[in-house]
C-alpha positions as CSV (number, residue, x, y, z in Angstrom):
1,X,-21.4,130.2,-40.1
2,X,-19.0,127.3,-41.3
3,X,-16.8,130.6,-42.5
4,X,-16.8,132.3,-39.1
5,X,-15.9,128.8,-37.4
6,X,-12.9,128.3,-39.8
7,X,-11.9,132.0,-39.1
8,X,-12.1,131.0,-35.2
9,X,-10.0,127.7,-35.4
10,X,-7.2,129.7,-37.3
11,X,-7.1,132.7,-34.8
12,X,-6.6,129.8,-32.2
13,X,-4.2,127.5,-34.0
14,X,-2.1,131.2,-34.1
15,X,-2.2,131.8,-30.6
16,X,-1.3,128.0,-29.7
17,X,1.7,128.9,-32.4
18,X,2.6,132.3,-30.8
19,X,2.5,130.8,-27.6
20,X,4.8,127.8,-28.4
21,X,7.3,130.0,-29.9
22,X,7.8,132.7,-27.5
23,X,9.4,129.6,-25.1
24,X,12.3,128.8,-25.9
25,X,12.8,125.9,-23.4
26,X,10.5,123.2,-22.7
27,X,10.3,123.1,-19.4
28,X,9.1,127.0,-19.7
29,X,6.0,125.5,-22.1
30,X,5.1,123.7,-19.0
31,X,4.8,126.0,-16.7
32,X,3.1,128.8,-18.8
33,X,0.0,129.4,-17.3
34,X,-1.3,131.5,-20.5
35,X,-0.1,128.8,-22.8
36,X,-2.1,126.8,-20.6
37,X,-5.1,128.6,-20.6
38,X,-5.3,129.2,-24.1
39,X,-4.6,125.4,-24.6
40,X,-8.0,124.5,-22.5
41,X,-9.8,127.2,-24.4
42,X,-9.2,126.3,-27.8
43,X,-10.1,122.8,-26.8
44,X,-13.5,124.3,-25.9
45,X,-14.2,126.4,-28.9
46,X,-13.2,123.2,-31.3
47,X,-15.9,121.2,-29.1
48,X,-18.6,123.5,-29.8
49,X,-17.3,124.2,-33.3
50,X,-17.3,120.1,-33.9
51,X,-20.9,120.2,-32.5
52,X,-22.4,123.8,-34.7
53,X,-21.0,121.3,-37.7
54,X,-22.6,118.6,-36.8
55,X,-26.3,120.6,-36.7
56,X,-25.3,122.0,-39.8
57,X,-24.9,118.7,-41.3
58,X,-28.2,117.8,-40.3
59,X,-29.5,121.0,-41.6
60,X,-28.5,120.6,-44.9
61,X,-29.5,117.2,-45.3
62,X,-33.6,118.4,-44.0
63,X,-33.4,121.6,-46.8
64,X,-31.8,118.9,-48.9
65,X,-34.9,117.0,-48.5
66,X,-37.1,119.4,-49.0
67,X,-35.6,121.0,-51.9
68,X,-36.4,118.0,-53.8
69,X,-39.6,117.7,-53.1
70,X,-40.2,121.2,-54.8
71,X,-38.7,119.8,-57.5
72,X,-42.0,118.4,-59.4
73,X,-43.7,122.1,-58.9
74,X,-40.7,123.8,-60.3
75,X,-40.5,121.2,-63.1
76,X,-44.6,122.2,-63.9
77,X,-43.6,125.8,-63.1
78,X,-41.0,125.7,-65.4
79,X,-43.2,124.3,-68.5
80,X,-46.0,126.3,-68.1
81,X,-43.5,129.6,-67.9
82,X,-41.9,129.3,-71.4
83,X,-45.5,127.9,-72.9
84,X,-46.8,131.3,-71.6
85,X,-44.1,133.2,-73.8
86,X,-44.3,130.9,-76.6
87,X,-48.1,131.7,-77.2
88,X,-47.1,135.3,-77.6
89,X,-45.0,133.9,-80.6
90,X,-48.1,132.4,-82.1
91,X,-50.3,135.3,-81.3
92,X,-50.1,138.6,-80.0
93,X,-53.4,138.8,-78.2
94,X,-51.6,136.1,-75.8
């Protein structure tokens, strides 16, 4: 998602670019009603792009959160894994 958005802001910040360049004069940057438009889009797409981070954020910090409270089972997990395999070392029949 935060790739996608990243991809979006550059396709815009070319098209502002393109759009800038292909007037040559001022006063023609002014009165470009593409230019314009594209200007007023790009401010809405980095509006809802500043707002999808912002969720995000707050989603990471919740799976964040929960992550470490799995931590204690995977610690336990963990230990009684590799004392599983080492009773094998002591005797087959395990």
């Amino acid at each position: 998602m935060n790739a996608r958005n990243a991809k979006i802001l550059v396709e815009i910040e070319d098209k502002i670019l393109n759009g800038l360049t292909k007037n040559e004069k001022i006063s023609d940057i002014l009165e470009d009603d593409e230019l314009i438009n594209i200007l007023e889009e790009s401010k809405t797409t980095s509006d809802e792009i500043k707002r999808s981070l912002a969720e995000s954020e707050v989603t990471e910090k919740e799976i964040d959160t929960t992550r470490e409270l799995f931590r204690p089972v995977a610690y336990r997990a963990s230990v009684l894994f590799f004392t599983i395999i080492d009773l094998a070392a002591i005797d087959p029949m395990y």
